[in-house]
C-alpha positions, -999 to 999 in steps of 0.1 A, spaced: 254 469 783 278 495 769 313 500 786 335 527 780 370 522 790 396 549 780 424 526 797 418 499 776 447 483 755 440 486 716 442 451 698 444 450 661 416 463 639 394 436 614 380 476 593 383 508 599 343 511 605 316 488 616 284 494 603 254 479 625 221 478 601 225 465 561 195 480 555 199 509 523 215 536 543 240 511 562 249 498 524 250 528 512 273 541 539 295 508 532 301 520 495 308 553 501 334 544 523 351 517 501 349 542 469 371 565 492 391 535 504 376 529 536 369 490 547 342 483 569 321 451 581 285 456 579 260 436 606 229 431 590 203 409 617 176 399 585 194 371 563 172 380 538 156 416 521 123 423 537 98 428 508 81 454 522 73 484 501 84 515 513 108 544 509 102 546 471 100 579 462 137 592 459 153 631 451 173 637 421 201 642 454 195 603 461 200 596 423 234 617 426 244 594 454 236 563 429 254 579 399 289 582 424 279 548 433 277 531 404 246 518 405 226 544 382 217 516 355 210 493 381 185 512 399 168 522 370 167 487 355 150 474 390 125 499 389 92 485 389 76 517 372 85 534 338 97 568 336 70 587 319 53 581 353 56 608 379 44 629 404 9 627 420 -24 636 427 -40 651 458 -76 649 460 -105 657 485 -126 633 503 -116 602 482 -93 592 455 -119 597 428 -137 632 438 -141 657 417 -118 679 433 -80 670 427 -50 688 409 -19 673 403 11 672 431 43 659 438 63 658 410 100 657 423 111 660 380 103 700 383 140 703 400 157 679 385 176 709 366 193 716 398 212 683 401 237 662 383 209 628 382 171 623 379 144 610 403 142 574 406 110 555 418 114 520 428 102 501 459 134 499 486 135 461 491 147 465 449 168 493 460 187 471 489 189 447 466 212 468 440 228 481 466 237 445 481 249 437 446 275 466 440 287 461 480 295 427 467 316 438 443 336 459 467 364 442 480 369 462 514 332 460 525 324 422 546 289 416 549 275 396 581 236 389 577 217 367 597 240 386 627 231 414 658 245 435 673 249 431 709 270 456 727 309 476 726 334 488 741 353 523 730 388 527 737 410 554 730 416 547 693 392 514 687 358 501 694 354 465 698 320 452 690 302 422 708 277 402 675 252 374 683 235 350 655 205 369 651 188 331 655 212 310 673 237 317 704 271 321 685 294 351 695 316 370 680 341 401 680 351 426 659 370 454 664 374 487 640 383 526 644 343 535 646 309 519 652 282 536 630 246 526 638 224 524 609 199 500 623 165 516 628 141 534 646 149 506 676 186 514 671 203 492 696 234 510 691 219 545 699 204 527 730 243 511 743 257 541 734 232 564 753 224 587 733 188 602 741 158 601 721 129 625 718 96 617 703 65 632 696 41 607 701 3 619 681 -11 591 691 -23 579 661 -25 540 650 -16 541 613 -21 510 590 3 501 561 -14 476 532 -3 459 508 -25 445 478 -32 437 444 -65 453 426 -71 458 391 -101 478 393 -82 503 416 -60 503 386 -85 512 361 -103 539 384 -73 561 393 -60 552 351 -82 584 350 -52 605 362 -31 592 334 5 584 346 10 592 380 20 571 410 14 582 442 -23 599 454 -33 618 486 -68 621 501 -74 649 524 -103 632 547 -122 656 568 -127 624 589 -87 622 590 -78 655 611 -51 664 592 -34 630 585 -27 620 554 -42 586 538 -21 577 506 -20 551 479 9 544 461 19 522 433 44 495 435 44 488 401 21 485 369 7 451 377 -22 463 398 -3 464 431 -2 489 459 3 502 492 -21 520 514 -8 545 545 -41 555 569 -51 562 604 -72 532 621 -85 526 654 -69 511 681 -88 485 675 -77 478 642 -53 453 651 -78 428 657 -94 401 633 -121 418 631 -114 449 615 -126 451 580 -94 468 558 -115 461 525 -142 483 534 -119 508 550 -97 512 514 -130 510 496 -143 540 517 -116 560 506 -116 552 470 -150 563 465 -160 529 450 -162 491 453 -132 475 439 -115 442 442 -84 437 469 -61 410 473 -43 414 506 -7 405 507 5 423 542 -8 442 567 8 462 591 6 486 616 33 519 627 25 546 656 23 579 639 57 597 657 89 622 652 118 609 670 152 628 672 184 621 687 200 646 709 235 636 690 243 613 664 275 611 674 302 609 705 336 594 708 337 570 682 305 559 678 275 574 655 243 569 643 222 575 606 190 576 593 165 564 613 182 556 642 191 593 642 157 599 629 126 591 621 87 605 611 59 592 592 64 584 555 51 615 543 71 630 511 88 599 509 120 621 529 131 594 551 153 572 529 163 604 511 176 618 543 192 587 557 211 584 523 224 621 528 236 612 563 259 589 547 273 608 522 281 635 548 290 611 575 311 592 551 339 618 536 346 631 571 350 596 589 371 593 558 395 627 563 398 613 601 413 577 592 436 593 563 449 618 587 437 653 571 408 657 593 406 683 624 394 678 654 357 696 653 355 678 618 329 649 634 312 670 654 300 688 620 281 659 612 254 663 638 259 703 636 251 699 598 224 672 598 204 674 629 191 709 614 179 698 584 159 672 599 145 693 627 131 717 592 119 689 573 100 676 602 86 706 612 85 727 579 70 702 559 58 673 576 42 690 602 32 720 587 15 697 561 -8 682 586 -11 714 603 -24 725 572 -46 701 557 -63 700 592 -71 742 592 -85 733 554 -108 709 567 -121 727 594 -126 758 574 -140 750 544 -165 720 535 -182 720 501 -217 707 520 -214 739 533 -203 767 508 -196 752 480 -185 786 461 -160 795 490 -143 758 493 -138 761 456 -120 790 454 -99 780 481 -91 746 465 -80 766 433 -56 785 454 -43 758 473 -39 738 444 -17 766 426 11 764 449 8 731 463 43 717 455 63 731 475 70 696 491 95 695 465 99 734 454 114 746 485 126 713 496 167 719 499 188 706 526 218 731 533 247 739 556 245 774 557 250 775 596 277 749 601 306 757 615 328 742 589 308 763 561 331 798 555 303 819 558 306 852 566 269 856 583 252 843 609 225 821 592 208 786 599 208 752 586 180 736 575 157 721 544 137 752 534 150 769 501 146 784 466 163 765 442 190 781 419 219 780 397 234 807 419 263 792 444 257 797 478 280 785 505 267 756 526 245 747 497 242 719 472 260 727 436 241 728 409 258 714 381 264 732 347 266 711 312 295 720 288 291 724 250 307 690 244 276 671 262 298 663 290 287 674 325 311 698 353 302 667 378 324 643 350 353 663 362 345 671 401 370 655 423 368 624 453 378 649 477 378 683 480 379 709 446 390 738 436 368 757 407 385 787 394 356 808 370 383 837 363 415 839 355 440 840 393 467 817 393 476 832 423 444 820 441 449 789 426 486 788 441 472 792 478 444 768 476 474 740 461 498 751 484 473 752 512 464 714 506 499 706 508 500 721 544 469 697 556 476 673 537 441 673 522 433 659 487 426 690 462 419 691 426 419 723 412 396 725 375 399 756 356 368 771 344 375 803 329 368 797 292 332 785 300 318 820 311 308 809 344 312 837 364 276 852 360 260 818 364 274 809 397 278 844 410 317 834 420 349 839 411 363 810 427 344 780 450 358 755 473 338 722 465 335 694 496 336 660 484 295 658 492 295 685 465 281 713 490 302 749 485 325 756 515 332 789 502 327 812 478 352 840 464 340 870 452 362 902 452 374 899 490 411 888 500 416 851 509 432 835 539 433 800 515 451 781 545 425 793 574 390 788 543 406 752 539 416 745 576 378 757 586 360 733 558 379 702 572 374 713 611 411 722 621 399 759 626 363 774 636 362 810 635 
């Protein structure tokens, strides 16, 4: 039961945040927070890492979040697959037809970004992450503990734990409660928030198994790691092998029956059927997940929020999910931060669900959905049993621009209200990808002659880029952090000619590295730019 008592008498605080869910975006959350000197105490119900392998494919955004987490090396030394293997292939009717063309290769924007894709199943990506919140000294980890209920007050929020296997209770009180704990989140349920879902009605099957003939059939592709079928017997969903690593094992995504979940149902046959072939399978799990979109109608109220997949959730397509969750924290993270160190406004929090609901709502429905939407038009338009000539030439088209899973795949800000924007434009994940700033968009970093990188000098908190010459705009922007309060750290880029790259003559960078603003040519209110990016104004 959730209580909510604004008369309450504030007791003494264990962290500044609890985090309920130790799954990767809870940790991740956790460490972001203690880099920018935040404690928190993490509730974590598993006592151990489930080994089940999903959320694998991760942006060269995700690997930014690992490089200002310090676990670069780390992820990369857990990874179960080598390097030189990327992307994927999409293929019709089975994994070995005739028709395929390569897909899926999230290296073709790694340009853009200050890290690389990484590929590695998430129980070894928990498991890094686990290891460096170890190593932070303000982050307490409870696992084998759930979360049972809280109580706001006007400054605190008191959380009720349970043994996740036993009856022992416990409290903990903290400044904020964030709920990273799953697609059940039992904190989005106590703290009301409302959840939508689009329900498709579709029983979907997730296997895990070891086969080395599978290995040596798809070896055909050379090094890839992921594969698609488009089924005509599939309506549109997706069936989809990935590897888990180079010793013949994988995991399998496909619609099934209802029925499926009895003993009877025969899961070799049905992988078999979509290989093409007979091969040899080794079952080690078998599960089962209702094809759905679910979306919060907040992530956040009072002092209580909620990330990832307790904010969100969809089917495992594109491999967003983990991605996205990892971005909430980031975002989620500086601001809860600007609050507890005093230089945060008051419309600061409610820029986290302004900023990230959006981008969810376009990646569900601009690529998700509009993927099965579609395949399924493909399939009912064109079958090769049919007219062969026509679905041909329609396959070499599809195939040419076929990437755009990852092409136009960029989260932005562009219609937040903390963004200084001078238009009326909308957030969301559809985008071309360029050096160009844009405000409300990702950075793109630049490399300097010496083989260092602009995001080896970037600041923790906000900063200041001058590209030419104004020490008078420089001035403001100082002075105006002084006013706030708000840490500022002002680089000067003049000598590296950057002015025609990123289209600026001055940008404000946020600590998640998105542009707040951009100069160019127009007169500058710095204190009402800077009190707008950390919500004490909203014009």
């Amino acid at each position: 039961m959730t209580l909510k008592n604004k008369n309450r008498i504030d007791g003494p605080t264990e962290a500044d945040v609890i985090i309920s869910g130790g799954g990767p975006v809870g940790i991740g959350l956790a460490i972001d927070l203690a880099l920018n000197g935040v404690s928190s105490v993490v509730i974590e119900r598993h006592t151990n890492i489930q080994r089940i392998p999903k959320g694998q494919n991760l942006t060269p955004r995700t690997g930014e979040h690992f490089r200002r987490w310090g676990v670069t090396e780390a992820i990369r030394a857990a990874s179960t697959i080598p390097k030189e293997y990327g992307g994927g292939v999409v293929s019709y009717g089975t994994f070995l037809s005739k028709f395929h063309y390569e897909w899926f290769d999230r290296s073709k924007i790694v340009e853009f970004y200050a890290a690389t894709n990484e590929r590695l199943p998430q129980y070894e990506t928990e498991a890094v992450l686990r290891g460096r919140a170890f190593e932070c000294e303000n982050i307490k980890l409870l696992t084998g503990w759930s979360f049972a209920s809280f109580v706001e007050s006007e400054n605190n929020v008191t959380v009720n734990i349970i043994k996740t296997n036993g009856t022992d209770e416990r409290t903990i009180t903290a400044r904020y409660l964030v709920g990273c704990d799953g697609a059940h989140s039992a904190v989005r349920e106590a703290a009301g928030f409302k959840l939508k879902t689009d329900s498709h009605d579709q029983l979907m099957a997730l296997l895990v198994f070891r086969s080395l003939q599978l290995d040596q059939k798809l070896s055909k592709y050379g090094e890839k790691t992921i594969f698609n079928s488009i089924n005509p017997e599939m309506d549109g969903y997706w069936q989809f092998l990935g590897r888990v690593d180079l010793d013949c094992n994988w995991f399998y995504h496909s619609p099934v029956p209802q029925h499926a979940k009895g003993d009877k149902f025969d899961f070799k046959q049905l992988i078999e059927k979509a290989v093409g072939a007979s091969i040899d399978i080794e079952f080690e799990y078998i599960g089962f997940w209702d094809l759905r979109m679910s979306l919060a109608d907040t992530y956040g109220e009072g002092r209580v929020f909620i990330a990832g997949d307790a904010a969100h959730s969809h089917p495992p397509y594109g491999g967003y999910g983990i991605n996205l969750g990892f971005e909430d924290a980031r975002n989620l993270s500086w601001k809860l931060t600007a609050l507890l160190q005093g230089w945060g406004g008051e419309n600061l929090l409610a820029s986290y669900a302004a900023e990230r609901r959006p981008v969810f709502e376009s990646t569900r429905d601009d690529f998700i959905l509009k993927s099965i939407i579609e395949d399924r038009k493909f399939i009912e338009r064109y079958d090769p049993k049919v007219d062969l000539s026509s679905f041909q030439d329609a396959w070499e088209r599809r195939s040419a621009g076929d990437d755009s899973l990852v092409t136009q795949y960029l989260p932005h800000y562009s219609g937040s209200p903390i963004i200084c924007s001078n238009s009326y434009k909308s957030s969301g994940a559809v985008g071309v990808h360029t050096v160009e700033a844009r405000e409300g968009y990702h950075l793109a970093p630049v490399s300097f002659e010496d083989g260092t990188q602009l995001w080896d000098y970037i600041g923790e908190g906000f900063t200041f880029l001058s590209l030419i010459p104004s020490q008078a705009l420089v001035r403001a922007f100082k002075d105006a952090a002084v006013v706030y309060g708000v840490p500022l750290k002002t680089i000067d880029l003049t000598e590296h000619a950057l002015f025609d790259i990123y289209e600026a003559e001055a940008l404000l960078i946020r600590p998640d590295q998105f542009v707040a603003w951009k100069g160019k040519g127009e007169r500058v209110d710095a204190n009402q730019i800077l009190a707008r990016a950390i919500g004490k104004f909203v014009g």
